[in-house]
N, C-alpha and C positions, 0 to 999 in steps of 0.2 A: 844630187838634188839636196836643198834646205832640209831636213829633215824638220822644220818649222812650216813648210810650205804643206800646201793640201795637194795629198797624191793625185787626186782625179776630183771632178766638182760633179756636181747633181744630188749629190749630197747633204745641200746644203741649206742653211735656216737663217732667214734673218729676222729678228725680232724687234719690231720697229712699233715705235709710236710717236704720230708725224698730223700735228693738227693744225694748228692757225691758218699757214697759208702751204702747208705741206711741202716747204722747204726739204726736211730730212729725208721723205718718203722719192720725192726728185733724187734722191742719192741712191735710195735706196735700191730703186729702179734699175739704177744702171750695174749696180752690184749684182742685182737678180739674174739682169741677162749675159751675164757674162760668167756668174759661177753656177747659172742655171739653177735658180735659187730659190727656194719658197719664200713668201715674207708673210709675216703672221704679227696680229697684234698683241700684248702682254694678254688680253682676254680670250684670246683662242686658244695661248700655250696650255696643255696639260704637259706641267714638270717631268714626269715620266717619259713622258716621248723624245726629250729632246735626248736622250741615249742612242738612238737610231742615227744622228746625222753627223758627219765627221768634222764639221764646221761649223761653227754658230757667230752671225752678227747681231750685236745688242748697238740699238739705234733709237738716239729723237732727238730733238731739239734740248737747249741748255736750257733751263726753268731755275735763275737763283742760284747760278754756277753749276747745276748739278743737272744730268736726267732726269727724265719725267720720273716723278711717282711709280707709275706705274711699272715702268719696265725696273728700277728696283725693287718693287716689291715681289714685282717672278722673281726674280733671280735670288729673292729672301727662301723661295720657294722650293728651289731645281734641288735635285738629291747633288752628292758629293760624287766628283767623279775624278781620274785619274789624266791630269795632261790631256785632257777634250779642248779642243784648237779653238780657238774662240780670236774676236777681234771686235772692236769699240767705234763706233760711229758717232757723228752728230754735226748739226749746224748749229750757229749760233748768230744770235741776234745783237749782241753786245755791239758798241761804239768801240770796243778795244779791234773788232775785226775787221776796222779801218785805216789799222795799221800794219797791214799786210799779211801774208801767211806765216811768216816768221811769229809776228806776234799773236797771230792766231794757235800756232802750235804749241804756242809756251802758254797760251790761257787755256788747250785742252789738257795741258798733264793736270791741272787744277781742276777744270770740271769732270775730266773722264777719270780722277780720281776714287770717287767712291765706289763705282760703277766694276772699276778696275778692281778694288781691292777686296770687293764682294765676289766678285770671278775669281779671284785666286783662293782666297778662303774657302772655295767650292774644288780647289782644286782647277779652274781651268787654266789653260795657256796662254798666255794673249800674244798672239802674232802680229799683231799690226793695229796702228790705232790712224782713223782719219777723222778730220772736220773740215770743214768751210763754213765760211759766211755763210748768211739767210736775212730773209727779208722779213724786220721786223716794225710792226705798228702797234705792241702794244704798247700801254699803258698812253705818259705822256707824246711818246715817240708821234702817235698818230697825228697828233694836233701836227704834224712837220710834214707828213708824209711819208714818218717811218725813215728808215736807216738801212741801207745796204740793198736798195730798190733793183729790181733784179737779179738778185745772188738766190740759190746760185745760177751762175750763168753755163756758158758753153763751156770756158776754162774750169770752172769748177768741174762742172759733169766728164768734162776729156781728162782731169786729174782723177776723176774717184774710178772711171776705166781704166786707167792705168793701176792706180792702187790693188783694185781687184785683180786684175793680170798677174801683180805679182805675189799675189795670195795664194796662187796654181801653181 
């Protein structure tokens, strides 16, 4: 076995903050039920507790290239710890995720970058990093109908199952 892989699940946390049209929180979901997972928002984490789970997912949407606020400002928060397994989620709304999942992968090493490099500064692992599309209306977007109008879809959600699967 990976020795990067999660020995057994139930374990597990995912710390999600998934608002406009809850795109991320759809991901999140299917994460939950397959590594049997809690999901909790940056305002419910007490930093201290998250020592108890042998897994951690940090998840939201892309806000400005980057995570919500929120969930880096917990993770400004979490004590130091030793190689604790962690892995990086999010959708995004962006017109670049119109150019397929290739070029959706290469624009998440850019936004799960800060995210990423506050998790290791903390000492954690990161085993595996996912994104997809997401349906977005803000801003000018709306006046159009928004971009990426049902993302994610079924393929998204039967890729973030799979992704989870190989997290085990």
């Amino acid at each position: 076995m990976d020795k990067n892989k999660v020995k057994s699940h139930g374990n597990s946390l995912l710390v999600l903050y998934s608002y406009h049209h809850h795109n991320t929180e759809k991901i999140a979901k299917v994460f939950a039920k397959v590594l049997d997972a809690q999901i909790k928002w940056p305002k419910e984490i007490n930093p201290e507790e998250i020592q108890k789970y042998d897994l951690i997912g940090f998840g939201s949407g892309i806000y400005s290239s980057k995570h919500h606020e929120s969930l880096l400002e917990i993770v400004d928060k979490l004590p130091e710890v030793t190689d604790k397994k962690a892995f990086i989620f999010s959708t995004c709304g962006a017109p670049i995720a119109i150019g397929g999942q290739k070029t959706l992968d290469d624009y998440a090493i850019k936004c799960h970058s800060l995210l990423r490099e506050k998790l290791k500064s903390k000492g954690y692992l990161i085993i595996d990093e996912f994104i997809c599309a997401g349906f977005n209306t803000n801003s000018f977007l709306k006046l159009f109908g928004g971009i990426n109008k049902g993302r994610p879809n079924a393929e998204d959600l039967k890729n973030a199952e799979e992704f989870a699967k190989r997290l085990i």
